[in-house]
PLY file of the C-alpha trace (Angstrom):
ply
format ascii 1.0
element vertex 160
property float x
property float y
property float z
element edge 159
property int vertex1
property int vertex2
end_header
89.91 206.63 32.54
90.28 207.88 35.86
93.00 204.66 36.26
94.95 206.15 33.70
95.20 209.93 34.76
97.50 209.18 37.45
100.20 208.04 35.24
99.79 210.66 32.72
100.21 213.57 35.50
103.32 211.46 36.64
105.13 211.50 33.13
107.97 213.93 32.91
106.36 216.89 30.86
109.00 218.63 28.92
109.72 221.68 29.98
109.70 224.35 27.40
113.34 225.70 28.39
114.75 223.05 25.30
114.90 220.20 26.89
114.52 217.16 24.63
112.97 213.95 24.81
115.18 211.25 25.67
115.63 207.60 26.07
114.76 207.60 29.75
111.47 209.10 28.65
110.83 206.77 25.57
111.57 203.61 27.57
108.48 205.23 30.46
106.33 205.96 27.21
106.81 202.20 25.97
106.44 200.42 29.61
103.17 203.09 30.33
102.37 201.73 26.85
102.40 198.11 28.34
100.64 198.95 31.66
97.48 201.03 29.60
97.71 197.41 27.27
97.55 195.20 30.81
95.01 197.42 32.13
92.55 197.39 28.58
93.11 193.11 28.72
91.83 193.57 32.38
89.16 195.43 31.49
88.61 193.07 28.79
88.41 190.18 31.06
86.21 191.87 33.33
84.22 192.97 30.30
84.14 188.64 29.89
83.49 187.62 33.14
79.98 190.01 33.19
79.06 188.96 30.22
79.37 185.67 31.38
77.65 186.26 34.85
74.93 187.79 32.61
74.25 184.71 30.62
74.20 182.58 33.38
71.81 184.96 35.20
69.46 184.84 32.11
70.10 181.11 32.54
69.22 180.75 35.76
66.46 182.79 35.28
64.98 180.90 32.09
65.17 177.58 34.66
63.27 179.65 37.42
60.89 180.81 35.42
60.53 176.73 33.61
60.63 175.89 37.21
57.43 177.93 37.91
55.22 177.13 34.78
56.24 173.62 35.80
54.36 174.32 38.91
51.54 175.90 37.89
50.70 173.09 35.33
51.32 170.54 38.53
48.91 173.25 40.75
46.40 173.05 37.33
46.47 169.14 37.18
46.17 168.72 40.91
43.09 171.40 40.90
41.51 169.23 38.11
41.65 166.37 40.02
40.29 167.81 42.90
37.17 168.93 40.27
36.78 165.67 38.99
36.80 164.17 42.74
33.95 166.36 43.17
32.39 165.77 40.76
32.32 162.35 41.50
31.45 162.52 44.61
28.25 165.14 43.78
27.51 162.19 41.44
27.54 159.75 44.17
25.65 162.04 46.44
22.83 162.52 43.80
23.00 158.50 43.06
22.25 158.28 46.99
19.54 160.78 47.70
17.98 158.79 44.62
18.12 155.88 46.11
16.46 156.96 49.18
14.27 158.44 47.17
13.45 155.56 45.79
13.25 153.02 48.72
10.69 155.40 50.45
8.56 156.04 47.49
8.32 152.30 47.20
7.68 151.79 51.02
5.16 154.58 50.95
3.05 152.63 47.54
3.68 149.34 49.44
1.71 150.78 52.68
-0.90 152.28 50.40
-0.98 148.63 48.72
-1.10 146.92 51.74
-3.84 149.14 53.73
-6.32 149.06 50.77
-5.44 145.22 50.49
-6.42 144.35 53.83
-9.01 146.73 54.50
-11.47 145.42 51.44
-12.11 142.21 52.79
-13.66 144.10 56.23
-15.17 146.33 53.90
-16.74 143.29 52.28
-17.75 141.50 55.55
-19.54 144.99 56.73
-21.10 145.58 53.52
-22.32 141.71 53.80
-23.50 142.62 57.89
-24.91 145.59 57.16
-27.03 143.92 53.97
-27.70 140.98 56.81
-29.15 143.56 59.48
-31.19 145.56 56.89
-32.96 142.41 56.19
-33.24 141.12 59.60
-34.98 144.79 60.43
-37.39 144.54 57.56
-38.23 140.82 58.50
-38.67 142.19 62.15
-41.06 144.99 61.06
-43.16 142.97 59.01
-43.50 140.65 62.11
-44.04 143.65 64.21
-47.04 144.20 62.17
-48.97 140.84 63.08
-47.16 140.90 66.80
-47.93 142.95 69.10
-44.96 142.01 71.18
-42.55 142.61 68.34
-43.96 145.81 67.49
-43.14 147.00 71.17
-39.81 145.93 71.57
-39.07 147.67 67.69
-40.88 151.18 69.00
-38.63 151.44 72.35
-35.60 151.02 69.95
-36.97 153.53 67.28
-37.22 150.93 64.65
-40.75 151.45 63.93
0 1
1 2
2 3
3 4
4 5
5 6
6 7
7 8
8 9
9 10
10 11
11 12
12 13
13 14
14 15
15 16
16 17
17 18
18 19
19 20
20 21
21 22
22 23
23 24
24 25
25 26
26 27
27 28
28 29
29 30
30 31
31 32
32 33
33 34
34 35
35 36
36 37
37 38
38 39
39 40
40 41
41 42
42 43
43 44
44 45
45 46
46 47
47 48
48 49
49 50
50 51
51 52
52 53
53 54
54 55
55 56
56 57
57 58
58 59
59 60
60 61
61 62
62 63
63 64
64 65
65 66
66 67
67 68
68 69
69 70
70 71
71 72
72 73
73 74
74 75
75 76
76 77
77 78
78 79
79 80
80 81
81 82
82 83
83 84
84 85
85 86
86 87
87 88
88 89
89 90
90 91
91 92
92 93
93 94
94 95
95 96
96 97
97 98
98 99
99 100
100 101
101 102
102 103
103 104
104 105
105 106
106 107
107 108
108 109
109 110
110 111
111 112
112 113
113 114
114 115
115 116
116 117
117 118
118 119
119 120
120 121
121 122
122 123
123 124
124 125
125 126
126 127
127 128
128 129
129 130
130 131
131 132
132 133
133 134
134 135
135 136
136 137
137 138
138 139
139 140
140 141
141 142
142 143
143 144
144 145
145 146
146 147
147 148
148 149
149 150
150 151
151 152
152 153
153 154
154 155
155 156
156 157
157 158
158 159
């Protein structure tokens, strides 16, 4: 509007002392006619072009916005992968600290095994000595009873 007012304070106003409208003043009513026409088919193009620039905002906007949910599904695979890589590797840890578990639970039963193993045939040969000496004392003391001798040599060592 405020493109228009200059040419309507321009137009010859008739003054009121009779003086009629003429052809001068038709002819600059019909070409201000055009101009107001080429200035609303400006504005209409205008109008156009923003609407246009509009939609291809939105556009743009609706492939930014694709562009970022694309991303965040990548950012929501890649995450999951990184889980499942842990996961894996807490399964691998747990598979390994079995495993050593294992081995020194078994070396542990196998030095248990091998101690009582080896120790029962000493136990044996004492238990066999020991059965041996108790009989060579009694034999001893029952000589010591008809020998004199004997019976001395059993009394310094506290045998009789």
């Amino acid at each position: 509007m405020s493109i228009i007012a200059p040419f309507v304070i321009n137009l010859p106003v008739a003054r009121a002392e009779g003086d009629t409208f003429t052809q001068k003043d038709r002819e600059l009513l019909i070409r201000l006619d055009e101009r107001l026409d080429q200035i609303d088919k400006r504005f209409d193009q205008i109008d156009k072009r923003f609407e246009e620039l509009r939609q291809d905002m939105n556009k743009r906007f609706e492939q930014v916005d694709k562009r970022f949910e694309e991303l965040r599904q990548d950012m929501n695979k890649r995450f999951e992968q990184v889980d499942k890589r842990f996961e894996s590797l807490q399964t691998m840890m747990m598979a390994m600290v079995g495993a050593f578990a294992a081995i020194v639970a078994v070396t542990i039963g196998f030095a248990i095994w091998d101690r009582r193993t080896m120790a029962k045939p000493f136990e044996y040969k004492i238990q066999e000595n020991s059965r041996k000496i108790d009989e060579i004392v009694n034999v001893l003391k029952e000589l010591g009873r008809h020998d004199e001798r004997i019976a001395t040599v059993l009394r310094s060592i506290s045998l009789l």
